[in-house]
C-alpha positions in Angstrom: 27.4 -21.3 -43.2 24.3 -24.1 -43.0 27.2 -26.5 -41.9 28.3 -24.3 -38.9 25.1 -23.1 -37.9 24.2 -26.9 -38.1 26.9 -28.0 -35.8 25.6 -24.8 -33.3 22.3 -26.8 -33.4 23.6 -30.3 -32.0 22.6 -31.2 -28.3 25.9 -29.9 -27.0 25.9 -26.5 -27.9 22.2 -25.7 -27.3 21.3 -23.9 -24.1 17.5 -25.0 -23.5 17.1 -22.1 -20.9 18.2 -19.5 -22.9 16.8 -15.8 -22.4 17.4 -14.5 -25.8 17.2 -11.0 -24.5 19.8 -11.7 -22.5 22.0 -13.3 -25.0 21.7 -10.7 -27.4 22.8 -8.3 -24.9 26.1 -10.6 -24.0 26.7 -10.4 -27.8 26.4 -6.9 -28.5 28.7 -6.0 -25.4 32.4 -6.6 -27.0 34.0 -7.1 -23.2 30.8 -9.8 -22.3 32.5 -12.3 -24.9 35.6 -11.3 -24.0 35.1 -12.5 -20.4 32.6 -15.5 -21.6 32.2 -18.6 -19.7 31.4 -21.9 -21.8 28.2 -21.4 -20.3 27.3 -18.0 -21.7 29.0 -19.4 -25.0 26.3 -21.2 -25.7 23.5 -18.6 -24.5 25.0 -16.8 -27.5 25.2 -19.1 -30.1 22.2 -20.3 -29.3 20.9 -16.7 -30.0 22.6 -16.7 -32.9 20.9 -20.5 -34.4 17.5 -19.3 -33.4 17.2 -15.9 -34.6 16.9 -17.0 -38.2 13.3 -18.3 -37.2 12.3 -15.1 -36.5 14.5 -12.8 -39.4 15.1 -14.7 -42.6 19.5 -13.4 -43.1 19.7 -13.6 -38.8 22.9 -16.2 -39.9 24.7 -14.0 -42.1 23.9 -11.1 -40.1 25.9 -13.0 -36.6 28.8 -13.5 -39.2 28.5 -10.2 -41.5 28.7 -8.4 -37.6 31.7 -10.5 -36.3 29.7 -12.0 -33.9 30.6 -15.4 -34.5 33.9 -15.2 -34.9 34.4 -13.2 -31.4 32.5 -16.3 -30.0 34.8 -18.5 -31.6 37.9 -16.7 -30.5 36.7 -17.0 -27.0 36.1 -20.7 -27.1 39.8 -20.9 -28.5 40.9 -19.1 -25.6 38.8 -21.1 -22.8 40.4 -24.5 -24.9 44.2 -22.9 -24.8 43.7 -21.7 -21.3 42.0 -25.4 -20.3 38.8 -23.9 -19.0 38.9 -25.0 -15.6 35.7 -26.4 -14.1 34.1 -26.3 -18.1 32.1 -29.0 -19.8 31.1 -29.8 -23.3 32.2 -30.4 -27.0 35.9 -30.7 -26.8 36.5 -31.2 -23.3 
């Protein structure tokens, strides 16, 4: 888990401008990560790295929830579908 979430936390996956509210909306809406851009990807996960700051068990709680790997299945869909007009890790 601490090797993931350490990964989330490298320049490329960080969103700077985050609005954690908004994020944390995106994540609890099922059909919002469905339809995620690379973008909002990173909103999320970026939700999901900070929040332990804030609530010690935040981490297990994104993965205990399925939160992470619905974020994860999305990127493997924007990567298999070749994510037109994207940019980042693995592009």
């Amino acid at each position: 888990m601490e090797e993931f979430y350490r990964a989330v936390a490298g320049e490329a996956w960080v969103d700077r401008g985050y609005v954690p509210e908004d994020a944390h909306r995106m994540l609890q809406e099922e059909a919002s990560v469905r339809a995620a851009s690379l973008d909002q990807i990173r909103s999320m996960l970026t939700f999901c790295l900070r929040g332990e700051r804030f609530s010690d068990g935040h981490w297990a709680e994104m993965i205990e929830e399925g939160h992470i790997r619905r974020l994860l299945e999305r990127l493997a869909e924007l990567r298999a579908g070749g994510a037109a007009g994207t940019t980042g890790p693995g592009r």
